[in-house]
N, C-alpha and C positions, 0 to 999 in steps of 0.2 A: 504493500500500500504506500508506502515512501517515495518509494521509485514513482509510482503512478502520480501522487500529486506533486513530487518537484519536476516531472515532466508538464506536467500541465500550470506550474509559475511561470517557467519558460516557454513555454508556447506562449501564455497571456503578457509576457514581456516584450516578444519580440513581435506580437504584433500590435502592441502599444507603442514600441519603437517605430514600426514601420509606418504606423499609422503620423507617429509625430513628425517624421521624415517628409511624409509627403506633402503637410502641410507645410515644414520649411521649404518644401521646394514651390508650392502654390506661392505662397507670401514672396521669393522670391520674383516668380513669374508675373506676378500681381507689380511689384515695383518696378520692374523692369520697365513694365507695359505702361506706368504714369509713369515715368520720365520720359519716354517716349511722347507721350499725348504731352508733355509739358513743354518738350521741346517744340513740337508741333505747331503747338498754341501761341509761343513765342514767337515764332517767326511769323505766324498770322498777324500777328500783333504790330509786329516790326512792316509787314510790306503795307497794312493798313495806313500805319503812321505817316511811312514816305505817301502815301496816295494821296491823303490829306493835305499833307505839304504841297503836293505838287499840283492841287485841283485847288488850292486855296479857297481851302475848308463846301467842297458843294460836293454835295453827297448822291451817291449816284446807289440804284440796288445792288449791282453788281458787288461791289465792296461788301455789305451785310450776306450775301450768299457764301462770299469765299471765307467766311472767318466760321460757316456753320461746319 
């Protein structure tokens, strides 16, 4: 009976590890994924600004579709 239940700690161990694992690697893929969108949004941000400048300030739709 020893045997039986220190095999079944490690079972329940190592798929608690496994389990924690996958979420470190989600949380990673999840960060990943907004720094991308953040970079993204930056540079939206940035060609809007020039457009502004260079339209002296008249607002066109085209500009609010590209930042969607």
């Amino acid at each position: 009976m020893i045997g039986l239940s220190h095999s079944n700690v490690i079972k329940k161990r190592n798929k608690y590890l496994h389990k924690k694992e996958n979420l470190d690697e989600k949380g990673v893929k999840q960060e990943r994924r907004r720094k991308i969108l953040e970079e993204k949004l930056k540079f939206q941000i940035e060609l809007i600004k020039k457009r502004l400048k260079n339209q002296k300030i008249k607002f066109h739709k085209d500009i609010f579709f590209d930042c969607v």
